[in-house]
C-alpha positions in Angstrom: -19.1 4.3 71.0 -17.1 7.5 69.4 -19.1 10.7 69.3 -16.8 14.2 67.9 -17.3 18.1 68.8 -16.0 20.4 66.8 -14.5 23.4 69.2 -11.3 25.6 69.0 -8.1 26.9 70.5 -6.8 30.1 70.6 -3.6 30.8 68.7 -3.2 34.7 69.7 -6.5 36.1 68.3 -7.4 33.7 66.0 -9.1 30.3 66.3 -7.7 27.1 65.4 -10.9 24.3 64.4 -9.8 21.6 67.7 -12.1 18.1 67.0 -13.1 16.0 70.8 -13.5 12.9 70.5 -14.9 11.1 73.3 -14.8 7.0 73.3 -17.0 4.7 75.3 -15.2 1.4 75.9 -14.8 -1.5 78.1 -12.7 -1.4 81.5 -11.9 0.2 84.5 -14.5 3.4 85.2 -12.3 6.1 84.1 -12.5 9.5 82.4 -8.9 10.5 80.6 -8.4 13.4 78.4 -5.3 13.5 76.0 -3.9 15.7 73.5 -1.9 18.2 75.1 -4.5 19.7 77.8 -2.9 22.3 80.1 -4.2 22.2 83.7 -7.7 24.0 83.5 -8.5 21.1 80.5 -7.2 18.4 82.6 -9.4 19.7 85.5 -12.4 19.6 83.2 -13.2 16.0 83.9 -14.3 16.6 87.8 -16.4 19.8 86.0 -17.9 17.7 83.7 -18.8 15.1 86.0 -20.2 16.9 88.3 -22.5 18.8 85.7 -24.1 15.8 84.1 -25.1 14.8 87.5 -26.3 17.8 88.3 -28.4 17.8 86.0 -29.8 14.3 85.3 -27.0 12.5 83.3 -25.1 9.5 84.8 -21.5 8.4 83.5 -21.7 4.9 82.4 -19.7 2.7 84.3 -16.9 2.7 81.5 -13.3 3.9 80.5 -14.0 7.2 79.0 -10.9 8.3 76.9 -11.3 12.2 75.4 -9.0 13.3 72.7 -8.9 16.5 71.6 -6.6 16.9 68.1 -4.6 18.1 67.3 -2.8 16.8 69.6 0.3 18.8 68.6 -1.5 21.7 69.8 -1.4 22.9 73.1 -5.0 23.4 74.7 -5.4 26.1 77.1 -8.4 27.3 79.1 -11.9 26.3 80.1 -13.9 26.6 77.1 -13.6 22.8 76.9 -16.2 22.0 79.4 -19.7 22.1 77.4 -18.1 20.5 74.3 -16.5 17.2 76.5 -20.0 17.4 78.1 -22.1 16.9 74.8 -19.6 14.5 73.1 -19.9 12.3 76.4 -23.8 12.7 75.9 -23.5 12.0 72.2 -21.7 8.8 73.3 -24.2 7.5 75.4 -26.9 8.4 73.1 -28.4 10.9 74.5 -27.6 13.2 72.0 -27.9 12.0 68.1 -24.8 12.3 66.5 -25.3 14.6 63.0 -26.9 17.2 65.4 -23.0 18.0 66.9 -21.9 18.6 62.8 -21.6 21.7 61.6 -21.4 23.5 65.1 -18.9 25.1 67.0 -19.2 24.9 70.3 -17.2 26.2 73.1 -18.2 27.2 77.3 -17.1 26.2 80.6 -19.3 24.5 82.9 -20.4 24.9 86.5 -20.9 22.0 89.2 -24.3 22.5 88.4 -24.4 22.6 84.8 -24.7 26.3 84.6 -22.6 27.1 81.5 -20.0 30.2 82.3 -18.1 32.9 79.8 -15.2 31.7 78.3 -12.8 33.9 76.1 -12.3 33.9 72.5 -16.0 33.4 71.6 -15.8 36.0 68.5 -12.9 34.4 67.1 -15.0 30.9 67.2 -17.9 32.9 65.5 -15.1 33.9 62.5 -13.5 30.3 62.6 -17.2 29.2 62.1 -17.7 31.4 59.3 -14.5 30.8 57.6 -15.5 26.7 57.4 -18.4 27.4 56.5 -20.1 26.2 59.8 -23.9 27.5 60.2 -23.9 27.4 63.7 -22.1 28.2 67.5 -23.1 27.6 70.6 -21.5 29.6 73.2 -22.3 30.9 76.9 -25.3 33.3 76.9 -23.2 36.6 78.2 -20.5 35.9 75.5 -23.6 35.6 72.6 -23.5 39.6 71.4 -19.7 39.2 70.3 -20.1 36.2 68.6 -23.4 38.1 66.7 -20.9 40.2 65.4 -19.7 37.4 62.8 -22.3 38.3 59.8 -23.6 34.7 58.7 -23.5 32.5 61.5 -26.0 31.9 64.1 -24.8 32.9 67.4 -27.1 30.2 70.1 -25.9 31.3 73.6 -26.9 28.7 76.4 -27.2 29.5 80.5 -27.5 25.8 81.0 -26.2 22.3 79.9 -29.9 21.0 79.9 -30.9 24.3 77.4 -28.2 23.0 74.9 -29.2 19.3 75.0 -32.7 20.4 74.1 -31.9 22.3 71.7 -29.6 20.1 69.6 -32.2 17.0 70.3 -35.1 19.5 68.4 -37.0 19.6 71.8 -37.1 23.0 72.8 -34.9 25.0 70.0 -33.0 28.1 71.2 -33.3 31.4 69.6 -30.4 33.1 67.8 -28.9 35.8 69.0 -29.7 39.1 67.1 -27.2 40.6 65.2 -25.4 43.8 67.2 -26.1 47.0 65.5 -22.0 48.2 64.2 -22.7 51.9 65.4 -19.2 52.9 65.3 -18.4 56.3 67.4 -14.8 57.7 67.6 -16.2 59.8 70.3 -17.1 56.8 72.5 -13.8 55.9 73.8 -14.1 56.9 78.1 -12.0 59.7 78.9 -11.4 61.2 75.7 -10.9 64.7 75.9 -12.1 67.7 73.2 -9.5 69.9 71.6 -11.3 72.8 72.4 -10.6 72.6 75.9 -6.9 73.1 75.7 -5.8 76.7 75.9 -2.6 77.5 74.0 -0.1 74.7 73.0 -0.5 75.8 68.9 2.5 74.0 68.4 1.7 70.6 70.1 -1.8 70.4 68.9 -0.6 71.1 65.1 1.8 68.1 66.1 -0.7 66.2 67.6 -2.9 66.6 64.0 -0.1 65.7 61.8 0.5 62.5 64.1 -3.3 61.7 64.1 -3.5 62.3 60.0 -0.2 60.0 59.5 -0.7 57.4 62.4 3.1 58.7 63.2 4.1 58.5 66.8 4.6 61.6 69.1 6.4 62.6 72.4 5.9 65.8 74.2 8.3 67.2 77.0 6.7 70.0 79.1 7.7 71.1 82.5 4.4 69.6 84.9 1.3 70.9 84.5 1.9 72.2 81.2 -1.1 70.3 79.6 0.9 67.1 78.0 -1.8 64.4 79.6 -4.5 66.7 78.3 -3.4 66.8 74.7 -2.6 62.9 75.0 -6.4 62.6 75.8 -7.3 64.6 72.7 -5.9 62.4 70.1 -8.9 59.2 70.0 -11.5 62.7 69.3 -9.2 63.5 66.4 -9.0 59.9 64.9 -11.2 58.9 62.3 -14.0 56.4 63.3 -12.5 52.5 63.5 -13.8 51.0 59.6 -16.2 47.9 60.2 -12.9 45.8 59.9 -11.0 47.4 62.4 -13.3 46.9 64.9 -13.7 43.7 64.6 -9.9 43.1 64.5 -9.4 45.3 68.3 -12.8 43.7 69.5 -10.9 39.9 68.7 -8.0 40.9 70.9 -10.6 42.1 73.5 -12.5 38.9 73.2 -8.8 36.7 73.6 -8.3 38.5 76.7 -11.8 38.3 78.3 -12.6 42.4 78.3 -15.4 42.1 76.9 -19.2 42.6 78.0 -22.3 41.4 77.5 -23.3 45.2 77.5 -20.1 46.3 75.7 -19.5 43.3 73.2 -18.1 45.3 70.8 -14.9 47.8 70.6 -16.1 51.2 69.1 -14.1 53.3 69.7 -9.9 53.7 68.9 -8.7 51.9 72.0 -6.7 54.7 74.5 -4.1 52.3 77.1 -2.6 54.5 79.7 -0.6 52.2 82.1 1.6 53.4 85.2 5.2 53.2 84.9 5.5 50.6 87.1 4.1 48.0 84.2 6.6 45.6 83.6 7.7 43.9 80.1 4.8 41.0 80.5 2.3 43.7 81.0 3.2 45.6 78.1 3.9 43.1 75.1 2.1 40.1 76.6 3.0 36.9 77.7 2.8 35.2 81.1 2.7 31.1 81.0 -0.5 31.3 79.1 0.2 34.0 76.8 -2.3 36.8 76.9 -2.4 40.3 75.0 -0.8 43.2 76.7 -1.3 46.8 76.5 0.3 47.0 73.0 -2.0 44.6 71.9 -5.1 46.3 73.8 -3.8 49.4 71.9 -3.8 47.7 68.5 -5.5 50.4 66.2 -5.5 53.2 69.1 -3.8 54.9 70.9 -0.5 53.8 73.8 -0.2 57.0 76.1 2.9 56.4 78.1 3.0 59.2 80.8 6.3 60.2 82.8 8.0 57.7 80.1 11.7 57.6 81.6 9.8 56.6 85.3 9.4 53.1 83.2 11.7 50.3 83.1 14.3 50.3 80.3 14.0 46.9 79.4 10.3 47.5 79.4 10.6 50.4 77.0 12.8 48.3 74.8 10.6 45.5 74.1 8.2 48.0 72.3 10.9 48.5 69.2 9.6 45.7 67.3 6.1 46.4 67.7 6.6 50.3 66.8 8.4 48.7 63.4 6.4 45.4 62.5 2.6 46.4 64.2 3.2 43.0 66.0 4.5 41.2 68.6 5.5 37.6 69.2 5.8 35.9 72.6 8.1 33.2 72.1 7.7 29.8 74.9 9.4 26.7 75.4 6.3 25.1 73.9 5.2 27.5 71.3 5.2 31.3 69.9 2.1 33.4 69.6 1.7 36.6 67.7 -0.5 39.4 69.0 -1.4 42.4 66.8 0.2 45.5 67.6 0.1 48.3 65.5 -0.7 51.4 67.7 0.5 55.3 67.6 2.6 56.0 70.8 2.3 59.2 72.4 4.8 59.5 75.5 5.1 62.7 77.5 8.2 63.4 80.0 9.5 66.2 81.8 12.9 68.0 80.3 14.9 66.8 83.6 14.3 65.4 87.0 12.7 68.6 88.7 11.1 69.3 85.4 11.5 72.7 85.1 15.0 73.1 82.8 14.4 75.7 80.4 11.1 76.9 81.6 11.0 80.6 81.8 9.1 80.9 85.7 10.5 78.4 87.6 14.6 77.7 87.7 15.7 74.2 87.5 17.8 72.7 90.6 19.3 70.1 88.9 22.6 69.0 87.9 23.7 68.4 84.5 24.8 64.7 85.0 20.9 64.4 86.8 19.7 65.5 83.8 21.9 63.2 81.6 21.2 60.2 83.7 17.3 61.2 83.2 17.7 61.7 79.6 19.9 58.1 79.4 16.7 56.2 80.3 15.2 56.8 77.0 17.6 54.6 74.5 18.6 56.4 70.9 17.4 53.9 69.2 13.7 53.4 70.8 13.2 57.5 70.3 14.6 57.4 66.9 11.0 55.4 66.4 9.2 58.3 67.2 8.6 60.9 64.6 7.3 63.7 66.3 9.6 65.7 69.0 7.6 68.8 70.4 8.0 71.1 72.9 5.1 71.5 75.4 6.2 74.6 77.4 4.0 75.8 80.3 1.9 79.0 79.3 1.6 81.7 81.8 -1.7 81.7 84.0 -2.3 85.5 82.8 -1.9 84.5 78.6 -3.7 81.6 79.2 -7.3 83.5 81.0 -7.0 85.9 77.5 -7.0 82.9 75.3 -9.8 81.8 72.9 -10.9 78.5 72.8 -9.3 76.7 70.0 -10.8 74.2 67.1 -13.5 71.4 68.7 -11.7 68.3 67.8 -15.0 67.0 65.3 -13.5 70.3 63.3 -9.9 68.8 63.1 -11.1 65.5 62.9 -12.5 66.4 59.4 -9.2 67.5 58.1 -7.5 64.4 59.9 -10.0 61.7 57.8 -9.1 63.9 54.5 -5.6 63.8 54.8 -6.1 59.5 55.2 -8.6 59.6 52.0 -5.6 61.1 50.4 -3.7 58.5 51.5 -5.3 56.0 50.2 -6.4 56.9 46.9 -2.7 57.7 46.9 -1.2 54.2 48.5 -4.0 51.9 48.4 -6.0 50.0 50.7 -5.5 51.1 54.7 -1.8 52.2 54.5 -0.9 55.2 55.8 2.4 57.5 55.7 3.6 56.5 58.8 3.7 52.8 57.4 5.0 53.3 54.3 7.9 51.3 53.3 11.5 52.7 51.6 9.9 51.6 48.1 6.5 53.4 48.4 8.0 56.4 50.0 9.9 56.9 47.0 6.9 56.7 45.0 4.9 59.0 47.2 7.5 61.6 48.0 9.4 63.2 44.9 11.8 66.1 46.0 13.1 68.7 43.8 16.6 70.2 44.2 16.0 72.3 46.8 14.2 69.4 48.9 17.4 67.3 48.8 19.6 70.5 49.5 17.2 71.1 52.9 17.8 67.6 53.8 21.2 66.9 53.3 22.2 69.8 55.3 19.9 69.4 58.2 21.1 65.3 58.2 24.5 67.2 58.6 24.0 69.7 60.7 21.5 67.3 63.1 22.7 64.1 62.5 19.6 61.9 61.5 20.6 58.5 61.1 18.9 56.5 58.1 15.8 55.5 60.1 15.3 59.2 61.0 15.9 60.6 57.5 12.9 58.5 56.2 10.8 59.4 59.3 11.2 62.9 58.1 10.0 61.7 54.8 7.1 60.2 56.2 6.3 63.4 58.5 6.4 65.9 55.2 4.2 63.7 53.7 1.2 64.2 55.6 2.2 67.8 56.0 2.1 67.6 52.5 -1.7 65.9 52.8 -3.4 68.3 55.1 -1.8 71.4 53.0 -3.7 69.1 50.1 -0.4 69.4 48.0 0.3 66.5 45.7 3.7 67.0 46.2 6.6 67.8 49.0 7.8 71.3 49.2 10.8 72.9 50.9 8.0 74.4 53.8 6.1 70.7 54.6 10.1 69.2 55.0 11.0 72.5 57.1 8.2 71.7 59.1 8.8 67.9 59.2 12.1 68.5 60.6 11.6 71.1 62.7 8.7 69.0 64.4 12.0 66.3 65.3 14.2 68.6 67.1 11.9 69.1 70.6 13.5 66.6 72.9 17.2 68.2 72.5 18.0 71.0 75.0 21.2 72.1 76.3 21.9 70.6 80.1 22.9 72.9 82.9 26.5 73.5 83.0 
């Protein structure tokens, strides 16, 4: 007797349809599963024994042989469990057959037939969608996520026993409702309001520009000058994630099991802070199953990377091709997987070790081949990837009690979203300035004389490399787009190149 499942497996964030086939035959009791089953599949067959028996169902007597094609494609994870369990039922008869078609079904099993969370259930829901299946059955705490797919019925099951009713017509379970899409850039934990920061005009005009042109940003400051605070400002000035975009970060949330039943879905911009002490795994992914990593949990948010020559080199150099393709691929022996990626960095260092050279109350103490062997952690060719240089200079405790308050970020926020509507009347679909490649920069940026006479002597005089000249491009731009100017004049590209000078200071003699 043959009985099939449809279920998946999880190729990065998306779902690939995975078809189990379970056979009943002749011979020697056993229960064998083929097809390329890493060790938490090949363990399923003690699960799935003991929750039948748990809950009423014998194995027959028989050699049981489980397939699960393609069997080219490596299977990973426990999400296996409840669709073995049914196809084994469907072989016995328990089950009829044409109730398993036109489902998805995926969950992992306890000894007791309890049916437990298992990752990726929102990509399932989209697979499901995409082949037009009506139907997935999934764990009851991973049900809200898989809600979020618009036209598919999302049946989450606490038990083996609920599911076999249900697909036998004996006690039909209820959909779950679909989530309500209340999207909130505001909702992100820890984000922090512009108008709490004091001072700092010229970082927070930076940290607008970056948030109006999704350009990347570093601040050096002596400690304590306020760089972590205006990092934690920059989700509050982000337009709201579109419908899309939140169902693209909340799929990489779902791959890497961070999601609730309370929190199924990701509304606000993602903000990933890790220590310096991450390695390279931790921050592009990857381990023997690959999973996301912070640049991935940062896809269409923000990556704050605090005290950023503290971190490994190597580390910082693996984020180069993410800050260039908005992707990553982990490369095995087996396969390659490709995470999404396309974040803003913000990174925030001191100007040397004791952090105080060129600050005007404190004298610095170190030595200028300390400060170059501070300043040699940070490669050319990763900070030539970030557009914005600023300087975050401490403010005097006496300036700062007789300053106003400045702009509440909703106010900034407003001219941040008008700048991207700008954008993409101007470019089309979701691209913004930042992204623009050497062809549509051309298009969008037209320079008179005096322009090109700007730039070619500050590419002399500064030495830009190619990659930095069109950053500069990109930066006057959206200068350009909050001014509301149609084109780029000789102030937005003084400002644009001015705004790339902030990491350079002269070292101690």
């Amino acid at each position: 007797m043959l009985a099939r499942v449809n279920t998946i497996a999880l190729e990065g964030v998306r779902a690939r349809a995975v078809e189990v086939e379970v056979d009943l035959a002749s011979g020697l009791p056993t229960l064998s599963i083929v097809g390329m089953p890493e060790t938490a599949v090949r363990e399923a067959k003690d699960r799935v024994r003991a929750a039948l028996a748990n809950s009423g169902f014998q194995v027959p007597a028989k050699r049981v042989t489980i397939n699960l094609a393609p069997a080219d494609l490596p299977k990973v994870g426990s999400g296996y469990d409840l669709p073995m369990a049914l196809g084994l039922l469907a072989a016995m008869d328990v089950i009829p057959m044409p109730a398993l078609s036109g489902r998805i079904i995926v969950g992992e099993l306890a000894l007791d037939g309890r049916v437990k969370p298992a990752n990726g259930c929102l990509p399932a829901a989209l697979l499901a969608r995409e082949l037009g299946c009506e139907e997935v059955i999934i764990p009851a705490s991973n049900a809200p996520e898989s809600a979020l797919a618009e036209g598919v019925r999302a049946i989450g099951a606490q038990t083996l026993m609920e599911v076999v009713a249900h697909l036998r017509g004996d006690d039909t379970l209820t959909p779950h409702p679909p989530i309500d899409l209340d999207l909130d850039p505001t909702q992100q934990e820890g984000v922090v309001d512009l108008i709490e920061v004091k001072g700092q005009e010229s970082a927070k005009r930076a940290l607008e520009i970056c948030a109006a042109g999704g350009h990347n940003l570093i601040m050096t400051g002596p400690p304590g000058s306020g760089k972590t605070l205006l990092a934690r400002c920059l989700p509050g000035i982000l337009p709201a994630l579109s419908i899309e975009e939140s169902l693209d970060v909340t799929a990489v949330y779902s791959v890497a099991g961070r999601l609730t039943r309370e929190r199924p879905l990701v509304r606000a911009r993602p903000f990933r802070s890790p220590h310096h002490t991450a390695s390279q795994v931790a921050l592009v992914g990857g381990g023997g199953v690959p999973k996301p990593g912070e640049v991935s949990l940062a896809h269409r948010g923000v990556l704050f990377l605090d005290e950023i020559p503290e971190f490994n080199r190597n580390a910082l150099e693996v984020l180069r091709e993410p800050l260039e393709s908005g992707d990553v691929t982990v490369s095995r022996a087996a396969r390659s997987v490709r995470f999404p990626a396309r974040f803003q960095l913000v990174a925030a260092c001191n100007p040397c070790p004791c952090g105080y050279l060129g600050d005007g109350q404190k004298a610095c103490v170190c030595s200028a081949p300390q400060v170059e062997r501070y300043r040699s952690k940070l490669s050319g060719p990763l900070l030539d990837r970030i557009d914005l240089h600023v300087q975050a200079p401490a403010v005097p405790f006496e300036t700062l009690a007789g300053l106003p308050s400045g702009e509440p970020s909703a106010t900034v926020r407003a001219r941040v979203t008008a700048a991207r509507v700008r954008q993409q009347a101007r470019q089309g679909g979701a691209i913004l300035n930042a992204h623009l490649s050497g062809s549509q920069l051309d298009a969008s940026v037209a320079l008179d004389g005096a322009g090109r006479d700007l730039l070619a002597l500050a590419s002399r005089k500064l030495g830009f490399s190619a990659r930095g000249f069109h950053r500069i491009l990109r930066v006057a731009r959206t200068v350009a787009d909050l001014d509301g100017a149609d084109n780029v004049s000789v102030g937005h590209l003084s400002e644009a190149i001015q705004l790339r000078q902030g990491f350079v200071q002269d070292a101690p003699a």
